[in-house]
Residue, then its C-alpha position, 0 to 999 in steps of 0.5 A: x451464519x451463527x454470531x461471533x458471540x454464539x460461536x465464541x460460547x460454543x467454542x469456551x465449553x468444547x476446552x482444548x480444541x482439536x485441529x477437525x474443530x478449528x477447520x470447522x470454525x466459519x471464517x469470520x467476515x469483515x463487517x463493511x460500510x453498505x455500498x450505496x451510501x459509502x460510495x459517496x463519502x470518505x469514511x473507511x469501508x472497512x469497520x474492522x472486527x469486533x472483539x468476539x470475531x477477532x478471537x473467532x478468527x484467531x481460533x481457526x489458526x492451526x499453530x503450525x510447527x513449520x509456521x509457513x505464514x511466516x516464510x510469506x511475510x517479508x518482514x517475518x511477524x511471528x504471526x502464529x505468536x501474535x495470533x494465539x494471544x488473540x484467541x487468548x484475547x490478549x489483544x495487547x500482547x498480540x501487538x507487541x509480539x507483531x511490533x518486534x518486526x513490523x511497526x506499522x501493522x495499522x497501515x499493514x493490516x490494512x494494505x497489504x496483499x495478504x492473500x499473495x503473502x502471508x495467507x497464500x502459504x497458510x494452511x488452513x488455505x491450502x486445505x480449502x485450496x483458496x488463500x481467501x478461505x486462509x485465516x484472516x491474518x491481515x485482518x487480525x493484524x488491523x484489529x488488535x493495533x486498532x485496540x492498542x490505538x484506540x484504548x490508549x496503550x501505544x508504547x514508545x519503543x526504547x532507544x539505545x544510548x547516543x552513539x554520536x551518529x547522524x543517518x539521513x532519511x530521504x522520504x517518509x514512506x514505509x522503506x523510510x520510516x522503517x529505517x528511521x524507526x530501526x537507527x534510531x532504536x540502535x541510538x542514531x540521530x536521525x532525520x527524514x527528509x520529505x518532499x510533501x509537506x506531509x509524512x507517510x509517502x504513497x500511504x498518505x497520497x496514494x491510498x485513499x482515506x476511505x481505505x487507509x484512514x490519514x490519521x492512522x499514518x500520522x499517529x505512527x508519525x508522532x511515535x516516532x517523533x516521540x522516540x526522537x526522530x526529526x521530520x523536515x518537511x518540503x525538502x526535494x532532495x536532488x534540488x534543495x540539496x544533494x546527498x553528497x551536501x549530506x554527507x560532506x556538509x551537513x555532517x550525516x554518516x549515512x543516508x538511505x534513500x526511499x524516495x519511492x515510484x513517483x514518474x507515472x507511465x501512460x499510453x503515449x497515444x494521441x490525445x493524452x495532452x486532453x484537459x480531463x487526463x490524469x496520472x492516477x498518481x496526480x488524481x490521488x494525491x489531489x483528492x488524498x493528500x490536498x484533501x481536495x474533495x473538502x471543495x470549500x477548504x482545499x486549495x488544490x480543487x479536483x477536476x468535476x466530471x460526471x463521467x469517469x474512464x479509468x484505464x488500468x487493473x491493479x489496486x490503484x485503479x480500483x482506488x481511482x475509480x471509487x474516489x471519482x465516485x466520491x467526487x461526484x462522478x455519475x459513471x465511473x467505468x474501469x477498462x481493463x484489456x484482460x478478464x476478472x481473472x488475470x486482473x492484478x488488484x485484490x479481490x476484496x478491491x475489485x468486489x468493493x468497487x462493483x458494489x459502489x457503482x464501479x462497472x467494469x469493461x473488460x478485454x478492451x483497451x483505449x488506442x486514441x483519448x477524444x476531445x473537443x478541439x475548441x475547448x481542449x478537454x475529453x470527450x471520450x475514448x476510442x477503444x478495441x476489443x480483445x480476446x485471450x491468446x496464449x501466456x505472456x511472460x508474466x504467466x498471464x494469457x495475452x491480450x489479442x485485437x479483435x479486428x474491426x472492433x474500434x468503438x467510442x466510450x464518452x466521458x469527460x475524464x480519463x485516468x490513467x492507472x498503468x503504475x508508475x517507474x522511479x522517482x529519476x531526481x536522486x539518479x539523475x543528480x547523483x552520478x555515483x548512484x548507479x541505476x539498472x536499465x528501468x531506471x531503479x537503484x542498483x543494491x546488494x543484499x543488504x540494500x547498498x547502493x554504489x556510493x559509499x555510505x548510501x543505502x536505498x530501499x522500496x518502490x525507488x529500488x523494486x519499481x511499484x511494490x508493496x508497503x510490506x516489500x517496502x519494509x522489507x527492504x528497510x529492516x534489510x537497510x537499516x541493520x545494514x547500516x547500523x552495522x556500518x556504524x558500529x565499526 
């Protein structure tokens, strides 16, 4: 395939592109760490664009009227807008132009599903009938809030004047920092209380370092803080106070709760209680946020095992799985009860994985975790084999036992990676807060939850979603309650 910068020459003496010359234009891949050698450290897989590619890419765009990317992001980015100052390489006005409704497009261009988002409904995609062959919005996205960080020329967004108004955040993920961001442009004192000693939610315990780099997170932190938000750390709301304290005590006006997905599921099948049995939620926030692959520093070590068992088919399975790699796992296998197909992750995801080392043991699924009874700790899995029967209700084709197929899979570690249901303190300590039958905060359209002054917003409200859905439901929040206080 030519170079960006051969592409980028031919493209300058062509003038004014035509929609044929754009299609013609070959999508531009991200350039990536090589997988041996990446597999076994933390520095980011994904290098991000060059300039020549970034402005390649960009002019694959048709600029549609209709602007259908836009219906796919939940938090509406003027992405046709953002995308022609790129291809104009006004690399500093794309961002700003994406800024306007999404203040964190680092993290974004990083996380987010953009191929179930944005690309699906891009019609550059739609003409090559796959959302991978859309252009590549995410990847734009991360590139031009790379340049606006790494030359220096992060803005502080204004705020308007005092209102004399106190909003409590309660946790610092996306929904959260998306709300604190939004009341305080509007004028509002606010706090974000967080239960980590750290901010950033599940991009700063949940996804690894070498997908989402920590120190992007807390960049985006510091620009709050310069805008005048207060962080207060090592705060569990729901013990070391209650939201009522917050709103009668402590003076607060309204409060917006985004405590997140925290209560990890599992099987419930015998030998879950085996030293070597991880929450894919605890294995991650050890090795992300403890920063226990740093053996000689961390105070909170990881458990060595040099064979891994990751159960489980979505992002935070393959997530697991590479970060046993870089903690010395020798195999590492993830089970999945369906195919390739019906696995839930990203594409990208699952191909990066496969490349490290990951291998992938598909329609099989465990029904017993083996162990020594001496020492209390795993020695393997018992598992069955499946075949695909008809649909389920989620449209995917279920799983279906092979009779007899009982077989064993040693390992001396097993994580568990089913997702993860609400975070239970705030309802179980807040009585006026009504819930729905799973255990998720019940709220209007405009993210109000049953207790006057109290408004709720991503994974505590949708179950485990994404960063975008998350902020979603924070803007909605957000001018919910700057309404509120207008009154």
């Amino acid at each position: 395939m030519k170079e960006a910068k051969e592409i980028l020459e031919e493209l300058k003496s062509k003038g004014e592109l035509t929609n044929k010359d754009r299609m013609a234009i070959p999508q531009q891949e991200m350039p990536v760490g090589e997988p041996k050698v990446r597999a076994r450290q933390m520095t980011e897989v994904a290098l991000g664009y060059t300039p020549e590619q970034a402005i390649v890419e960009a002019n694959r765009c048709l600029q549609c009227k209709n602007q259908p990317c836009v219906n796919g992001c939940p938090v509406n980015v003027r992405i046709p807008e953002f995308i022609a100052e790129v291809a104009k390489g006004e690399f500093k006005k794309a961002v700003d132009v994406i800024k306007t409704t999404n203040l964190l497009p680092a993290i974004c261009g990083r996380v987010c599903p953009q191929e179930k988002q944005c690309q699906s409904q891009c019609t550059v995609g739609k003409v090559y009938k796959s959302a991978e062959k859309a252009v590549c919005i995410g990847r734009l996205e991360r590139f031009v809030a790379d340049y606006e960080r790494n030359n220096n020329l992060t803005t502080v967004p204004e705020v308007a004047p005092s209102t004399g108004k106190k909003v409590a955040v309660i946790g610092s993920g996306p929904a959260g920092l998306t709300v604190a961001a939004d009341c305080r442009k509007a004028g509002h004192d606010v706090t974000v209380f967080e239960a980590f000693h750290k901010a950033g939610g599940v991009t700063v315990y949940g996804i690894p370092e070498f997908r989402l780099p920590k120190s992007i997170v807390q960049d985006e932190v510091k620009n709050l803080e310069k805008m005048g938000v207060k962080f207060e750390y090592n705060t569990l709301v729901g013990r070391t106070c209650t939201i009522q304290q917050f709103l009668t005590e402590k003076g607060f006006d309204a409060a917006f709760v985004g405590t997140g997905a925290g209560l990890p599921k599992f099987f419930n099948i015998p030998g879950e209680n085996y030293i070597g049995v991880f929450s894919a939620n605890e294995y991650l926030t050890r090795a992300n946020l403890m920063k226990a692959y740093l053996k000689d520093k961390a105070d909170t070590p990881y458990y060595e095992a040099k064979t891994v068992v990751v159960c489980g088919g979505g992002n935070v399975a393959m997530d697991a799985a590479r970060m046993a790699l870089r903690l010395g796992a020798e195999k590492v296998y993830i089970v999945y009860r369906r195919t390739r197909k019906e696995m839930p992750a990203r594409i990208e995801e699952i191909a990066h994985a496969e490349e490290e080392g990951v291998e992938f043991k598909f329609l099989e699924n465990p029904v017993e975790i083996l162990g020594d009874a001496e020492t209390g700790r795993v020695t393997g899995i018992k598992a069955l084999s499946y075949e695909l029967g008809e649909p389920d209700a989620s449209g995917r084709c279920r799983p279906v036992e092979i009779k007899g197929s009982e077989h064993e899979i040693p390992c001396d570690a097993v994580i568990v990676a089913l997702g993860n249901n609400s975070n239970p303190l705030i309802p179980a300590t807040t009585p006026e807060i009504k819930t729905d039958e799973k255990g998720h905060i019940a709220v209007d359209g405009n993210q109000a939850t049953s207790m006057t002054k109290v408004w709720a917003g991503g994974d505590i409200v949708l179950g485990a979603a994404t960063v975008i859905l998350a902020m979603g439901e924070g803007r909605k929040a957000a001018a919910s309650i700057n309404e509120y206080l207008a009154k």
